[in-house]
C-alpha positions in Angstrom: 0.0 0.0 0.0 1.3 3.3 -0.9 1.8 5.8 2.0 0.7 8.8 2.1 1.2 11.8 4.1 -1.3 13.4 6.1 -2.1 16.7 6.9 -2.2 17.8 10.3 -6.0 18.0 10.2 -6.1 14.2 9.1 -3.2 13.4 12.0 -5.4 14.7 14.7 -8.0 11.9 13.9 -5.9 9.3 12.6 -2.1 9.7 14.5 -3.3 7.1 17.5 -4.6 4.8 15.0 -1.5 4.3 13.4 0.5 2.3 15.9 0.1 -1.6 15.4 -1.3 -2.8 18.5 -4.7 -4.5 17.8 -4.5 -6.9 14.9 -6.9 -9.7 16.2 -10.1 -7.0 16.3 -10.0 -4.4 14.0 -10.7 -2.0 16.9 -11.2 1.7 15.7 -9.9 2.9 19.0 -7.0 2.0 20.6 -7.2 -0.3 23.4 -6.8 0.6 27.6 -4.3 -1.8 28.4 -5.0 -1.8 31.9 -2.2 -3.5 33.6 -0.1 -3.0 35.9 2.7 -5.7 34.4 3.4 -7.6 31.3 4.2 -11.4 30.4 7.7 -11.7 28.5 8.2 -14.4 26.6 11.8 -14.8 27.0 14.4 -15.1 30.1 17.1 -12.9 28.6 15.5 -10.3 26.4 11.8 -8.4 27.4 9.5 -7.0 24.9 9.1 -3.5 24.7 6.8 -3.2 27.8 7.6 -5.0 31.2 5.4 -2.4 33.8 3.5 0.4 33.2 5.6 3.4 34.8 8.4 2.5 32.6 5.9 2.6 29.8 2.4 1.1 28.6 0.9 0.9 25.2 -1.8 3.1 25.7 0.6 5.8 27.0 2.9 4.9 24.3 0.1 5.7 21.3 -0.7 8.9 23.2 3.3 9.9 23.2 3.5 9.2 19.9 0.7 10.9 18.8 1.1 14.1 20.2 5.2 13.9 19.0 3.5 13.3 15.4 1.4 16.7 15.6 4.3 18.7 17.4 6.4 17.5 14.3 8.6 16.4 17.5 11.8 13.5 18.1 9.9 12.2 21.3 6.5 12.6 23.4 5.8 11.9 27.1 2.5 12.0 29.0 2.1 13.1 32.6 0.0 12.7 35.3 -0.7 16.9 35.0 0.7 19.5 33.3 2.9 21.0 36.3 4.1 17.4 36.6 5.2 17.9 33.0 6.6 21.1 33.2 8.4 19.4 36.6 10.1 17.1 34.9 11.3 19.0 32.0 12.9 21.9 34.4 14.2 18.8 36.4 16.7 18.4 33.5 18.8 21.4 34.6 21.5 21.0 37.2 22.6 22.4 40.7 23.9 25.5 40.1 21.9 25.8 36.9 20.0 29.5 36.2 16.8 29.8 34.1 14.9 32.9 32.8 11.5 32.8 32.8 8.6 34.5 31.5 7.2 37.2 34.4 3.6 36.2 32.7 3.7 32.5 33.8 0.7 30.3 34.9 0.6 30.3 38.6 1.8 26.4 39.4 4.9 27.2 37.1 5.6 30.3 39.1 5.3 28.1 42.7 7.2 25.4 41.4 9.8 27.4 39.9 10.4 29.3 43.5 9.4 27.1 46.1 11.0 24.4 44.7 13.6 24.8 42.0 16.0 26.4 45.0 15.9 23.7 47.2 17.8 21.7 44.2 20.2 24.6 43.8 18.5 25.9 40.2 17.8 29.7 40.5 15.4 31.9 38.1 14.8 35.4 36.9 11.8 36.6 35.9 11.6 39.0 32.3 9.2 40.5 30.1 9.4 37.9 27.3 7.9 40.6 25.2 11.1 42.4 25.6 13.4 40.6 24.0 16.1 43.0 25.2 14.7 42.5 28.4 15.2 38.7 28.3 19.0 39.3 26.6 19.7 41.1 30.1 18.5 38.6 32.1 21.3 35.6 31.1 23.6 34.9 33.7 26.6 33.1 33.1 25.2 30.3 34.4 21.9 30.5 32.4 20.9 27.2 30.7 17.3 27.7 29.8 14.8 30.4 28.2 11.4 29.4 29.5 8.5 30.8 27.9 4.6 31.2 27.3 2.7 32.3 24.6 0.5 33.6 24.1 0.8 33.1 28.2 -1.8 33.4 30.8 -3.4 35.5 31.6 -2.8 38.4 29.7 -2.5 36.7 26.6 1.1 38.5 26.3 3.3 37.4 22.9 6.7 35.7 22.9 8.9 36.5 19.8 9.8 32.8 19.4 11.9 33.4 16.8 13.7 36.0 18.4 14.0 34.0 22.0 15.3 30.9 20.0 17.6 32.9 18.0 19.0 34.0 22.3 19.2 30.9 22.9 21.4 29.7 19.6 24.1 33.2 20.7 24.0 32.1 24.1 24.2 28.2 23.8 20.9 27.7 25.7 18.0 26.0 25.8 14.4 26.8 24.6 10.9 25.7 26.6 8.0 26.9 25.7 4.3 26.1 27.0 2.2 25.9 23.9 -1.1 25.0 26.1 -2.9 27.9 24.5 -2.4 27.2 20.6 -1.9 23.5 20.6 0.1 21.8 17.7 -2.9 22.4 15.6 -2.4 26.7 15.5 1.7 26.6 16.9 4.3 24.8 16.0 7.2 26.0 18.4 9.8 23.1 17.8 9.6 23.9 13.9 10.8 27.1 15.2 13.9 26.1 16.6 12.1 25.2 20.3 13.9 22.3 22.4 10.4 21.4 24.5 7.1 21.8 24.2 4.6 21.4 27.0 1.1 21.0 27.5 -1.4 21.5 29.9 -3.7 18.3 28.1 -6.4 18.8 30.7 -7.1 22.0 28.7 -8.1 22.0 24.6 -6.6 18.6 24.0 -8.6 16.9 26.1 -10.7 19.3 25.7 -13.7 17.6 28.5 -12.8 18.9 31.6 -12.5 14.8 32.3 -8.8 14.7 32.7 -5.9 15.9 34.2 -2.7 15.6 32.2 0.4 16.9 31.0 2.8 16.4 27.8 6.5 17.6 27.1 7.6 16.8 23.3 10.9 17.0 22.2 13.0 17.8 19.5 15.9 15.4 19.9 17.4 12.5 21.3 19.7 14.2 24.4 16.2 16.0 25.7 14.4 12.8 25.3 16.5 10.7 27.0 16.6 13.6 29.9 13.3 13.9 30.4 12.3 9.6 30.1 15.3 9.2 33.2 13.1 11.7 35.3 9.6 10.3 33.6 10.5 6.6 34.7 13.0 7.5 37.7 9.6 10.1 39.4 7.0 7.9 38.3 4.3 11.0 37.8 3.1 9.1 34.6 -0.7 9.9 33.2 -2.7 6.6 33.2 -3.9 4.4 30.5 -7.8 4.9 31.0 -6.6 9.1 30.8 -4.1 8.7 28.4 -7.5 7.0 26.6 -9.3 10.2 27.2 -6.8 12.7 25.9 -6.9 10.0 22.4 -10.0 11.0 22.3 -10.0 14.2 22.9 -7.1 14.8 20.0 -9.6 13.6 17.6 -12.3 16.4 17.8 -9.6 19.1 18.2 -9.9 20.5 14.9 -13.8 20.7 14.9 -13.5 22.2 18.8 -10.9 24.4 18.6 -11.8 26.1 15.3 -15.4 26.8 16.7 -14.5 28.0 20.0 -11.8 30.5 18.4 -14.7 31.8 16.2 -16.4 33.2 19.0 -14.1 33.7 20.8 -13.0 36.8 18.3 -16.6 37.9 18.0 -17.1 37.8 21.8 -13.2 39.5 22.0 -14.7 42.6 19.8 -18.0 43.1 21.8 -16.0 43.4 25.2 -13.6 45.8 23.1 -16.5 47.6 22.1 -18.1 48.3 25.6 -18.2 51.2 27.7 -17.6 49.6 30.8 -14.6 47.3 29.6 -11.1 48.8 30.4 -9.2 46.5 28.5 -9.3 43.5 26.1 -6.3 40.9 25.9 -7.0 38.6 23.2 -4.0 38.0 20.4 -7.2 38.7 17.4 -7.4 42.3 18.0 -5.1 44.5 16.3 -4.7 46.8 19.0 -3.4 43.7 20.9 0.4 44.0 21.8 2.2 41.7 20.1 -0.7 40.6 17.3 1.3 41.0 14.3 3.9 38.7 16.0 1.4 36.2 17.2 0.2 36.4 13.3 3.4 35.6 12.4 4.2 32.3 14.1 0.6 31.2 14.9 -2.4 30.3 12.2 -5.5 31.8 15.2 -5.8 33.7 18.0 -7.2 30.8 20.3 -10.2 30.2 22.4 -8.9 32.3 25.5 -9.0 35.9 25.9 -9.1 38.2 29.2 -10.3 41.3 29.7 -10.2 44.0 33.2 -13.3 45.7 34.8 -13.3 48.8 36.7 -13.4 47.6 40.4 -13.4 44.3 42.3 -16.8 45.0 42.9 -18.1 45.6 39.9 -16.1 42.2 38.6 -18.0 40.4 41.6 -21.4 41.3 40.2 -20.4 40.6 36.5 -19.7 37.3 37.8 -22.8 36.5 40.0 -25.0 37.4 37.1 -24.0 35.4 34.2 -25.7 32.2 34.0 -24.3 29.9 30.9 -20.1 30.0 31.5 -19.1 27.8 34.7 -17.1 29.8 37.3 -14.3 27.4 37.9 -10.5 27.1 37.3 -8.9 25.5 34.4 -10.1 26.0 30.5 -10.4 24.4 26.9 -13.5 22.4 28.3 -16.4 22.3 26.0 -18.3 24.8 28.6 -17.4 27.9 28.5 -15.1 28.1 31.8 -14.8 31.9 33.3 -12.2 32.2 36.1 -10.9 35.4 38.2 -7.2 34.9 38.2 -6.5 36.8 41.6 -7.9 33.8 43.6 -7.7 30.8 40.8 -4.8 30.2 38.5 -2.2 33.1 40.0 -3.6 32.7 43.7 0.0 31.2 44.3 1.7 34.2 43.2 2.0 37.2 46.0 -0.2 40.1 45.9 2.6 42.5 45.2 3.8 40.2 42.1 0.5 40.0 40.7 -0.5 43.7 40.7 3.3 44.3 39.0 2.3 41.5 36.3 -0.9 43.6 35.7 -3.3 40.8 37.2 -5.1 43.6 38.6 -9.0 42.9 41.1 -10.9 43.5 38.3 -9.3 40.9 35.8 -11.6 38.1 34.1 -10.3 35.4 31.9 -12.7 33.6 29.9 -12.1 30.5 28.3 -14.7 30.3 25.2 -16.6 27.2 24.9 -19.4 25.4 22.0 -22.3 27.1 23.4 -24.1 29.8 20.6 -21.8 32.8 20.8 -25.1 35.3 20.3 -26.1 33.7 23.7 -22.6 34.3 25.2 -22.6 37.8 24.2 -26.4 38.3 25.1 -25.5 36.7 28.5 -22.3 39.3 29.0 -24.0 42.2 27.7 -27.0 41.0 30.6 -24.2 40.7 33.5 -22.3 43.8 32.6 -25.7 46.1 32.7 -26.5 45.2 36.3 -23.3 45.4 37.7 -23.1 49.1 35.7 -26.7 50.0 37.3 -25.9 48.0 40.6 -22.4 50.1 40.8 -24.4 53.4 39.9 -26.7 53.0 42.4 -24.4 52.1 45.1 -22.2 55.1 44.6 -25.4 57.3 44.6 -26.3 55.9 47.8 -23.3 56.3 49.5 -23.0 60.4 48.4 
């Protein structure tokens, strides 16, 4: 049979059907190979499984998978996404220095100093928007440019070109969370990126069903780096999940595509409103760092946040919409709407979050597959009584 290549489209249906594990069936999906153990067949040399930390097929088709889309040398699947992004900043070394993005998902930021330092790695924080900014942040003992983008929850733009071409003057390397854009809109390692990581709880899984993580690499040195601490930690994603995020890969394209699409509709009516004081959302053209994110990206995504005028008037915006779930985390089918402050940066000090602009009235919303006229109808709702709510209070109070 004649092979054909596939586009990435066709990939994210047919990439975990393409590894040779069920002859006997025909099975469409790929088997949960729930066990703990495997039988080998000779004394002196195993098969390629022997127990399931070191590896199973079910997490094996998933790793494969996601290193097809990411166009990468190696994939591994985690039991989250900080255990992912553990394990690949596990790689550096006592004594070791990383720079990192100062607009950084709140678990990264805790992990990266609350924990890092008790294994002798420092960190400084930059502006990975600056890429002068980053430049002056390398120590001598620098070893890795950690970025996200577009990052949460400002939706703020990394130059990945310009941080990989850093990296290449300074000898370093290049990780870079991708959880926003997923292989199907960014492509970091085609861009000269070392690692890639994943939150797959978020779009890839796409549910709200899983937790799970995924580093991908782009060659053999990082891979075996990251499989020692993989297999040595143990912090491995299970076969029924690893079953999950399968499954979730295969609807990616239809998901993703839809939720972006209102998600830019949704972006211009907040942009549009009186009572909005900013939009971040990588569509808009008055977005800093769009024609970058246009450049090395093929959407804007299905995330976007924008600020209110007080804590207050956020409070009431919040109370009174009735179709997104208030909850952490995002990429769900459901329109998820979280308050940053107290969710994803809650780890991060009060002091650092006002400086990284994650001001009291800050909102991110993570677009779901509900009718985006009833999204906007249900925002345009919320935001009225918290204006007349706010209005009357003030008048009240004078």
């Amino acid at each position: 049979m004649t092979k054909i290549t596939q586009q990435l489209d066709t990939l994210l249906v047919t990439g975990s059907t393409l590894h040779d594990y069920e002859k006997k069936t025909g099975a469409v999906n790929i088997p949960i190979y729930a066990s703990s153990t495997f039988d080998q067949s000779s004394f002196d040399s195993f098969g390629p499984f022997d127990y399931s930390r070191s590896g199973n097929p079910t997490r094996d088709a998933l790793e494969k998978t996601i290193a097809r889309l990411e166009n990468g040398h190696r994939g591994f699947a985690f039991s989250s996404g900080i255990a992912a992004i553990t394990a690949t900043l596990l790689t550096l070394n006592a004594g070791d220095h990383l720079v990192i993005t100062n607009e950084v998902y709140g678990g990264t930021y805790r992990f990266v100093t609350t924990l890092l330092p008790k294994y002798g790695i420092s960190h400084s924080f930059a502006d990975f928007t600056d890429l002068a900014a980053v430049e002056a942040a390398i120590q001598p003992n620098t070893v890795v440019l950690y970025a996200e983008t577009p990052a949460n929850p400002l939706l703020g733009i990394t130059d990945i070109r310009g941080v990989v071409a850093l990296a290449q003057k300074y000898h370093l390397k290049t990780f870079v969370d991708n959880t926003f854009m997923t292989p199907l809109y960014q492509q970091p390692l085609a861009l000269g990126v070392d690692v890639v990581l994943h939150s797959a709880t978020k779009f890839l899984g796409g549910h709200s069903e899983v937790i799970a993580g995924l580093a991908i690499t782009k060659d053999e040195e990082m891979s075996k780096a990251i499989y020692a601490i993989q297999n040595g930690m143990g912090a491995i994603l299970s076969p029924h999940d690893s079953f999950s995020v399968i499954q979730g890969i295969k609807t990616l394209r239809a998901r993703l595509d839809f939720s972006s699409r209102n998600a830019q509709k949704i972006a211009e009516f907040l942009h549009a409103h009186e009572d909005v004081v900013d939009v971040y959302y990588p569509g808009l053209p008055c977005h800093i760092g769009y024609a970058i994110h246009q450049s090395q990206s093929t959407s804007a995504g299905a995330v976007l946040s924008f600020t209110l005028p007080t804590k207050q008037f956020t409070q009431l915006v919040v109370e009174h919409m009735t179709i997104p779930i208030f909850a952490v985390s995002l990429g769900g089918v459901e329109s998820i709407l979280s308050y940053p402050p107290t969710m994803s940066h809650a780890a991060i000090p009060l002091a650092e979050r006002q400086a990284r602009g994650i001001t009291d009235g800050l909102l991110r919303l993570s677009v779901g597959l509900e009718n985006v006229d009833d999204l906007i109808a249900d925002l345009s709702q919320a935001l009225a009584i918290a204006a007349t709510t706010t209005a009357n209070m003030n008048t009240t109070a004078q």
